[in-house]
ROLUMTOR-562887 format. One line per field, with one value per residue (C-alpha): x, z, y; residue in three letters; residue number from 1. Coordinates in nm, 4 decimals. Layout:
// ROLUMTOR-562887
px [X, ...]
pz [Z, ...]
py [Y, ...]
residuo [ALA, ...]
num [NUM, ...]
This chain:
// ROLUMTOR-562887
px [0.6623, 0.4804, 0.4885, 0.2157, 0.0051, -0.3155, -0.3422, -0.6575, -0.7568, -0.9257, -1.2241, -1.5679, -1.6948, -1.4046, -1.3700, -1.7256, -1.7939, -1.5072, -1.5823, -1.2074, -1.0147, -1.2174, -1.1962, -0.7967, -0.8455, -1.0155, -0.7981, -0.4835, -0.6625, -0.7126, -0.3037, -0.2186, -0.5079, -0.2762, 0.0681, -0.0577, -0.1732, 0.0877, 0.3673, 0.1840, 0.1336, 0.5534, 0.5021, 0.7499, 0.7640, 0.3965, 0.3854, 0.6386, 0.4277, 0.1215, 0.3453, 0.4631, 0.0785, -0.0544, 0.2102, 0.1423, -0.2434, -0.2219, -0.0199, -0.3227, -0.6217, -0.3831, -0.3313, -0.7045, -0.8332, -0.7644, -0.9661, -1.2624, -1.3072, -1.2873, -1.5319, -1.7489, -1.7465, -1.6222, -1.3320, -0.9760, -1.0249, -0.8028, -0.4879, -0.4088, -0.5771, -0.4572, -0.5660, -0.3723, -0.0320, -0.1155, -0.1774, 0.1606, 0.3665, 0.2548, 0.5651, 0.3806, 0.1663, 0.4774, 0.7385, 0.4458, 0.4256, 0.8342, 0.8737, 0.6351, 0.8845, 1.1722, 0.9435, 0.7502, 1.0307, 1.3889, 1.4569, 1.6027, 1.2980, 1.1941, 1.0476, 1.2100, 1.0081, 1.0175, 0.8137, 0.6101, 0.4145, 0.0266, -0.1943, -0.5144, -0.8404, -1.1677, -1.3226, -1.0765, -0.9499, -0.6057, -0.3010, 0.0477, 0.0804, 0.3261, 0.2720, 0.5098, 0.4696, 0.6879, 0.8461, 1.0009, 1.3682, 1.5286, 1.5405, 1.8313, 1.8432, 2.1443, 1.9893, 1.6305, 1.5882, 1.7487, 1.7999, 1.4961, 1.2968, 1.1830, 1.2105, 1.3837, 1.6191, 1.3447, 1.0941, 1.2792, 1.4017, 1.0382, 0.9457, 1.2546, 1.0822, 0.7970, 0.8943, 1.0686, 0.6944, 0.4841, 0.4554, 0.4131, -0.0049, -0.0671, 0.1970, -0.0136, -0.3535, -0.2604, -0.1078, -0.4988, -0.6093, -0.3961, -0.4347, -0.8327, -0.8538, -0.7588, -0.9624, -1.2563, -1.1601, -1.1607, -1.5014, -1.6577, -1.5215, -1.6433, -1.9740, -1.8915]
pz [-1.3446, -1.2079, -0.7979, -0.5952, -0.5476, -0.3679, -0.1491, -0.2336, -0.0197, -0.2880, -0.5631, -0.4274, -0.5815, -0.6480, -0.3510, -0.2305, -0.4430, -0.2801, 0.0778, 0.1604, -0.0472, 0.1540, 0.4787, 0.4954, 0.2831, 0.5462, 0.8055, 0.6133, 0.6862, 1.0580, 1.0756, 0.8819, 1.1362, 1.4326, 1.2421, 1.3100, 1.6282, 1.7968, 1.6586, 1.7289, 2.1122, 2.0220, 2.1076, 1.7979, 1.8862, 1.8420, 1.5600, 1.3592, 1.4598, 1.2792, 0.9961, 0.9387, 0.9903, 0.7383, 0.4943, 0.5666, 0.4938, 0.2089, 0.0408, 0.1654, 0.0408, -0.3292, -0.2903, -0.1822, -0.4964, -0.7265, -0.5007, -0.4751, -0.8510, -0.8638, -0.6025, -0.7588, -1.1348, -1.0872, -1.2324, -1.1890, -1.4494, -1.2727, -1.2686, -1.6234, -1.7294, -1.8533, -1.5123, -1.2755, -1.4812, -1.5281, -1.1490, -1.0694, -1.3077, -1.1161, -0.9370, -0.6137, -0.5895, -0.7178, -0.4537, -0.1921, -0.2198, -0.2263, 0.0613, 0.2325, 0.1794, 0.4259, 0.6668, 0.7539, 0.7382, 0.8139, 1.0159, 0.6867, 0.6617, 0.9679, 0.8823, 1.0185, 1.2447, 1.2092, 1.1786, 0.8335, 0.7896, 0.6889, 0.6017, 0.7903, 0.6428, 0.9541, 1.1198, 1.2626, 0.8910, 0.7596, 0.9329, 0.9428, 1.1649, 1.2951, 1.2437, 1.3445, 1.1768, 1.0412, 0.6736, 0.4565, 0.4910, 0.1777, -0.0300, -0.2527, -0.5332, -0.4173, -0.0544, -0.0674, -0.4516, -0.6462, -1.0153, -1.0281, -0.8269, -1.1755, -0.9953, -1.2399, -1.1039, -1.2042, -1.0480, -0.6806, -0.7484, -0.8208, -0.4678, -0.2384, -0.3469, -0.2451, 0.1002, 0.1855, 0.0859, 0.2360, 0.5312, 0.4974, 0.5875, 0.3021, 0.1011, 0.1397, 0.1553, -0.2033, -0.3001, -0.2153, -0.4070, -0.7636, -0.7120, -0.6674, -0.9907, -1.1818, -0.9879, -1.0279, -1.4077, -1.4329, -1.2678, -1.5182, -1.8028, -1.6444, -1.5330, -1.1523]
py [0.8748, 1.1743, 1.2145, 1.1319, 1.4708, 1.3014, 1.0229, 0.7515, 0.5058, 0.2441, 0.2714, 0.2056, -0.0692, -0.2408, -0.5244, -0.4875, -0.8555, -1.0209, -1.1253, -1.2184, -0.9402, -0.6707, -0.8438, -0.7667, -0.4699, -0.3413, -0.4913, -0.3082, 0.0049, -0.0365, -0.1493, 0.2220, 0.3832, 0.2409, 0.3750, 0.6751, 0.6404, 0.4970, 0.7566, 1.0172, 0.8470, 0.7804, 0.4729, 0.3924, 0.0141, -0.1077, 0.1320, -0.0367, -0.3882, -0.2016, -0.1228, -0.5029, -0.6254, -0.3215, -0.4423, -0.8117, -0.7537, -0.5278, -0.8108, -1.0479, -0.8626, -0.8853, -1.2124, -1.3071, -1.1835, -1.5345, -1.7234, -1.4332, -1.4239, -1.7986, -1.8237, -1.5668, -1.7062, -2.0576, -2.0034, -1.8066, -1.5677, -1.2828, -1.5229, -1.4023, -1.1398, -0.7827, -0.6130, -0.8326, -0.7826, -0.4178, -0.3881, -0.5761, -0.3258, -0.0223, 0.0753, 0.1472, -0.1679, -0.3583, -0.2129, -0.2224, -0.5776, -0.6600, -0.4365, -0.7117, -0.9808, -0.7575, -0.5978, -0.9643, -1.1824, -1.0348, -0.6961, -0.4831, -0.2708, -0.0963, 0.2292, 0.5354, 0.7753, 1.1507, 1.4838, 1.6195, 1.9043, 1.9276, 2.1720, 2.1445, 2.3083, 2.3206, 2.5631, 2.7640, 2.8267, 2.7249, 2.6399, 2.4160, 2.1461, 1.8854, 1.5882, 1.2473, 0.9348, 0.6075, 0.6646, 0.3996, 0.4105, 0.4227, 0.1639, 0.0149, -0.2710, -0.4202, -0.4616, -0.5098, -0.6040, -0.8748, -0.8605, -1.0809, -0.8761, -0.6743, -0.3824, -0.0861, 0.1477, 0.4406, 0.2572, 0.2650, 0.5804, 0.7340, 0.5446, 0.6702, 1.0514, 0.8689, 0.7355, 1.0969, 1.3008, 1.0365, 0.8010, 0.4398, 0.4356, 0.6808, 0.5040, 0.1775, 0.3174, 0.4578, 0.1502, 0.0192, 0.2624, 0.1822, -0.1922, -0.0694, 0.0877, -0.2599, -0.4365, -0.2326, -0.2173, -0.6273, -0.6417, -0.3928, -0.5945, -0.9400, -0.7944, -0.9215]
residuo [UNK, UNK, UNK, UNK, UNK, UNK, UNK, UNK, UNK, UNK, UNK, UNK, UNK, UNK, UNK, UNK, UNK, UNK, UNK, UNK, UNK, UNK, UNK, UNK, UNK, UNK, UNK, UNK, UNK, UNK, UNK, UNK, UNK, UNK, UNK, UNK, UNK, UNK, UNK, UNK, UNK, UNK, UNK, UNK, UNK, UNK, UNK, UNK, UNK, UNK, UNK, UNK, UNK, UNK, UNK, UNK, UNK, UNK, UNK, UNK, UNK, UNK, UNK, UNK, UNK, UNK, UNK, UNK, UNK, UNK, UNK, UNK, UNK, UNK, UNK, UNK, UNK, UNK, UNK, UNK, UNK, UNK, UNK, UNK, UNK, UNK, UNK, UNK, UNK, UNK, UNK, UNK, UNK, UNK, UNK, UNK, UNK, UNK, UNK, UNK, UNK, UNK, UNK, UNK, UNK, UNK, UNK, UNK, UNK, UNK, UNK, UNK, UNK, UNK, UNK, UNK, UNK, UNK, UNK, UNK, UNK, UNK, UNK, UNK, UNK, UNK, UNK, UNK, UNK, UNK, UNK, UNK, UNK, UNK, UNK, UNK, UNK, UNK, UNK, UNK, UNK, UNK, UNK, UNK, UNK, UNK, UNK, UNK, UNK, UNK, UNK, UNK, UNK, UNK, UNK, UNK, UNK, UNK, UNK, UNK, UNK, UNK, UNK, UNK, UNK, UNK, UNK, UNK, UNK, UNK, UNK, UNK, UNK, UNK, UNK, UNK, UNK, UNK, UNK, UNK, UNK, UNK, UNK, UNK, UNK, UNK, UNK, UNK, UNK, UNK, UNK, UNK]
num [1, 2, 3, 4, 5, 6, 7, 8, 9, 10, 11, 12, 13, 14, 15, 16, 17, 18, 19, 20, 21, 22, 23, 24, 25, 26, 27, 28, 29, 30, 31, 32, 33, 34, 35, 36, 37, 38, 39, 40, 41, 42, 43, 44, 45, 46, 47, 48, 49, 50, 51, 52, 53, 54, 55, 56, 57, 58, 59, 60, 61, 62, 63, 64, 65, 66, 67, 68, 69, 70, 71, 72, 73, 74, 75, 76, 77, 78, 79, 80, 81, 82, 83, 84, 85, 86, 87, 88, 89, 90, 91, 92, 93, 94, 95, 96, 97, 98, 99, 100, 101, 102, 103, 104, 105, 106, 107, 108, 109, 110, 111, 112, 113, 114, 115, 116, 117, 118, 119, 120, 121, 122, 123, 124, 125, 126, 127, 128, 129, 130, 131, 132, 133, 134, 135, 136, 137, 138, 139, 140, 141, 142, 143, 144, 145, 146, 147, 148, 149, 150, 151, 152, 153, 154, 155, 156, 157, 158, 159, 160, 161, 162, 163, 164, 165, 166, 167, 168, 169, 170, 171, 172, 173, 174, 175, 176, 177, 178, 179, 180, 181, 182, 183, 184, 185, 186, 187, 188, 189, 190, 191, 192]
């Protein structure tokens, strides 16, 4: 599994026909907009809140999509097709959506805060700045994932380079993004 070189946030034209998917999708990307916020205000507390309710609603707007599609063509066609299984074996949207599960309900996964560098292109030209912002802490199958969980070893290894490169908004807006691409990929197919 390559590493993530470019951060998405979803496909255009992908929820736009589902009223209640886009709703949280949308609400998933004002919780990662108040991540970043907050820890860069270090106000690490209410920025760990927004990282629960991001992870929370990016799990909704997945979950909202059955009833859109069967709302939008009378039937659950999404359920079991190709492009919902497909979406649920990408390691990111699959780990993502796990992740939920421990952040939500128990205190394991709290998201650790530290520094990152970015490059930042304007006006002024090029130049390196700090940045601070929550990261996954990493994650092991013996804590977070059962053997049931379908979660390879690869798969959370490939993530934990993840989480260290990346912090959790980006991490979920990408997640968007993949679970986007299906999506939009279904509708073309089903001429929603």
């Amino acid at each position: 599994m390559k590493d993530i070189q470019v951060i998405g946030t979803f496909q255009r034209g992908s929820f736009e026909l589902l009223e209640e998917s886009m709703d949280r999708l949308r609400s998933c990307l004002y919780f990662c907009d108040e991540i970043q916020k907050y820890a860069i205000e270090q106000n690490d507390l209410k920025a760990r809140w927004y990282f629960r309710a991001s992870l929370s609603s990016y799990q909704s707007a997945l979950d909202n999509i059955d009833g859109d599609i069967k709302r939008t063509v009378g039937e659950n066609t999404w359920d079991k097709s190709e492009q919902k299984k497909a979406m649920y074996s990408h390691p990111l949207v699959k780990i993502l959506s796990k992740s939920r599960n421990f952040a939500v309900h128990s205190s394991r996964l709290k998201g650790v805060v530290k520094d990152y560098y970015v490059t930042v292109m304007d006006g002024k030209g090029e130049r390196v700045e700090a940045m601070r912002s929550i990261f996954f802490e990493e994650l092991h199958s013996k804590e977070n994932f059962r053997d049931a969980s379908s979660v390879t070893s690869d798969e959370l290894e490939w993530f934990n380079r993840q989480a260290v490169t990346w912090p959790v908004d980006l991490l979920i807006r990408h997640g968007l993004f993949q679970a986007s691409t299906f999506v939009h990929h279904f509708c073309a197919v089903n001429g929603i």
